[in-house]
C-alpha positions as CSV (number, residue, x, y, z in Angstrom):
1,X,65.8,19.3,-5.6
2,X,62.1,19.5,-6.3
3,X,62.4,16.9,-8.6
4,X,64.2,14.6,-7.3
5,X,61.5,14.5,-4.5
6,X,58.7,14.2,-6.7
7,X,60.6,11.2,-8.3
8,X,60.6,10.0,-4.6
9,X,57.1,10.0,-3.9
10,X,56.4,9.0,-7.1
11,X,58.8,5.7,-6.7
12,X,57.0,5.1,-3.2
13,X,53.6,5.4,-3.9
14,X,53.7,1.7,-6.0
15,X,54.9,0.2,-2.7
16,X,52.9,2.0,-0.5
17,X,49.6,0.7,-2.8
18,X,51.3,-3.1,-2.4
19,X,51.2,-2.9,0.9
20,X,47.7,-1.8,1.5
21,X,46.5,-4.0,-0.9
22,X,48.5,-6.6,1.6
23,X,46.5,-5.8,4.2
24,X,43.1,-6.0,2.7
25,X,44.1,-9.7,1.6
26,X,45.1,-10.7,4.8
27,X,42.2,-9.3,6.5
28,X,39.6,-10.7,4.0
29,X,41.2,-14.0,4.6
30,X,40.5,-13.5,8.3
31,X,37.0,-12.4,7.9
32,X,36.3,-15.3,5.6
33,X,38.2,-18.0,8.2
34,X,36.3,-16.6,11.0
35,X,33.1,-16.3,9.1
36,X,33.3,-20.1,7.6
37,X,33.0,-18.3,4.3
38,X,34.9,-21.1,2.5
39,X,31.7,-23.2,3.1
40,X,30.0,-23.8,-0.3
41,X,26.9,-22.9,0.9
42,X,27.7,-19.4,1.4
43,X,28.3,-16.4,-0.7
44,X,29.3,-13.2,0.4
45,X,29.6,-9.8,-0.9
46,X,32.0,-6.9,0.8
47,X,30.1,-3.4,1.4
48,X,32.5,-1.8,3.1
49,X,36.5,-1.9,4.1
50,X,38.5,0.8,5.4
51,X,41.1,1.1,8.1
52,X,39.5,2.2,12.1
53,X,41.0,3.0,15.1
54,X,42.5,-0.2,17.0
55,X,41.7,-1.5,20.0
56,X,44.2,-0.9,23.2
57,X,47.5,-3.0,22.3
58,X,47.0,-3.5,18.7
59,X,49.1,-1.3,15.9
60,X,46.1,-1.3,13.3
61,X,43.3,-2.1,12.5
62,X,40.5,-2.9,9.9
63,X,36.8,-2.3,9.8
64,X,34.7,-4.7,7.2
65,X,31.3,-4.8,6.7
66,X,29.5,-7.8,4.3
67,X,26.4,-9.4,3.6
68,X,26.5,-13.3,3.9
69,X,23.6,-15.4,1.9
70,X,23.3,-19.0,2.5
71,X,22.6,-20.3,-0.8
72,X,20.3,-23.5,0.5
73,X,18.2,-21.6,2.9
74,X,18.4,-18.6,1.2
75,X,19.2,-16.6,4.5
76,X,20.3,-13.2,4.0
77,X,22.8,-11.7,7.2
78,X,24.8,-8.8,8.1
79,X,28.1,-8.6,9.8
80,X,30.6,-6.2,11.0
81,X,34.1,-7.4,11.9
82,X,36.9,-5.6,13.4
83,X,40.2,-7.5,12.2
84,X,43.4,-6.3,14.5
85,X,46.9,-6.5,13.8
86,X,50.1,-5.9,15.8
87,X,53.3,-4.7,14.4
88,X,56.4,-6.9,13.4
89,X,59.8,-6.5,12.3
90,X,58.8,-6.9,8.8
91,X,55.1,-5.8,8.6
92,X,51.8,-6.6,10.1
93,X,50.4,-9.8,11.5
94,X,46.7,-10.8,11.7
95,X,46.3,-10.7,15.9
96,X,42.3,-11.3,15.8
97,X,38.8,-10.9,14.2
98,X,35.7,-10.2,15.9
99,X,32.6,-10.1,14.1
100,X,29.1,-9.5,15.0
């Protein structure tokens, strides 16, 4: 019986780390959508990422912080952004990202 739930945790833990890693895609995406990160003129760098209590109505949610350089006027700037998602049938949706 011991076994057979290490085998279990063991078999889960893959999954688990797929959907975490999901998460941190879908809130890196936001960040960079609400950031205008795909501009060509901007680099960024993530410093931080981990998950933070969400706001009232809102199942999870994800802290990030990141420096942003804008390569032509070489402008260094800090942001923090809170992305928040809400719960669906099959996982998590991306609800809204505040940075500041």
């Amino acid at each position: 019986m011991k076994k057979l739930l290490i085998f279990i945790l063991l078999a889960a833990s893959p999954a688990f780390a797929g959907r975490i890693d999901e998460i941190v895609i879908m809130t890196t995406e936001s960040v960079e959508e609400t950031l205008d990160l795909w501009n060509a003129d901007k680099t960024y760098e993530i410093t931080y990422q981990d998950f933070t209590t969400p706001d009232q109505g809102f199942d999870l949610a994800v802290k990030t912080r990141l420096n942003v350089k804008n390569v032509r006027e070489s402008q260094n700037q800090e942001w923090t952004c809170v992305t928040q998602f809400v719960k669906t049938p099959r996982f998590f949706d991306v609800s809204k990202t505040d940075c500041k």
